[in-house]
N, C-alpha and C positions, 0 to 999 in steps of 0.2 A: 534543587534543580541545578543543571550544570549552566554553565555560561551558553549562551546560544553558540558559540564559534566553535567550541568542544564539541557542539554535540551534533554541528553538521561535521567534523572532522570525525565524527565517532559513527554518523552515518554514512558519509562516504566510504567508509572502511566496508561496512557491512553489506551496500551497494555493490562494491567490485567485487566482495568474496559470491554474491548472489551471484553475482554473474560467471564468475568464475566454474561455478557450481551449477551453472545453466547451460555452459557450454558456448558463450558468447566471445568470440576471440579475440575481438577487441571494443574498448568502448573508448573516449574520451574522457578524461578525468573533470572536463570544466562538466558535462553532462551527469556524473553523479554528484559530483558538488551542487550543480546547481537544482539536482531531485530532493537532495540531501538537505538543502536552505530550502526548499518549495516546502518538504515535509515539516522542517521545524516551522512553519509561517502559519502552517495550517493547523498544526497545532494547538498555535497559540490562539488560532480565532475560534477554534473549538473548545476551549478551555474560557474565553470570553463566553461564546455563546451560553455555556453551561452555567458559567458565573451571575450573568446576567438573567437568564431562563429563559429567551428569547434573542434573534439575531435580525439586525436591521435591515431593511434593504440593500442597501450599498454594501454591507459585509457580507452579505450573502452571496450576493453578484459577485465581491472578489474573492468569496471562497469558490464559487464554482468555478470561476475562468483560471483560479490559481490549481486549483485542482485538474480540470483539461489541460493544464499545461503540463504538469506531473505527469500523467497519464501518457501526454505525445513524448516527453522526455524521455519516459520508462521504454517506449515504444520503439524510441531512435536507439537505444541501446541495444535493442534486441529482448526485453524481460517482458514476457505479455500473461496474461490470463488466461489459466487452461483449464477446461470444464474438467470437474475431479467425479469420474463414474462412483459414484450411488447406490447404484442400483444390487439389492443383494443377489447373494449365490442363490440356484436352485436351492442346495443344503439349507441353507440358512432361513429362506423363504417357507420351506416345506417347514419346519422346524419353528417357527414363528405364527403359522398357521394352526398348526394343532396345540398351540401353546394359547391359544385365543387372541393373537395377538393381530395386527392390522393385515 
């Protein structure tokens, strides 16, 4: 496991190239840093929870707020969720039909 402070500088890196790659023209570097330390935090309570097989109250409430925060972070940067179409071709569909397929 890398040291935590690596591996938000190792996310930070990957942060600005996404964005870079998104077309976002500019962002602040304390806002992927600080996406960059949200994700390693989160991480780590995910990897508790798993450990433990079960997650307490209280860690659960700070993963969700710590997670909405990520979330509005990603958001001020410009990086959002975009619904990825699904939906198949005619071709593919007709072709999936006579194959007995859904």
């Amino acid at each position: 496991m890398l040291p935590a402070g690596l591996t938000v500088v190792i996310l930070a890196g990957q942060f600005a190239t996404l964005a870079d790659a998104t077309g976002v023209t500019y962002a602040p570097a304390s806002n992927f840093n600080g996406a960059a330390t949200l994700t390693v935090e989160l991480e780590r309570l995910e990897a508790k929870f798993a450990t433990a097989g079960q997650a307490e109250a209280g860690e659960l409430a700070l993963y969700t707020t710590t997670s909405n925060t990520l979330k509005r972070l990603l958001e001020a940067v410009g990086l959002r969720r975009r619904p990825r179409d699904v939906t198949p071709d005619l071709h593919h569909y007709i072709a999936g039909q006579s194959d007995g397929g859904p």
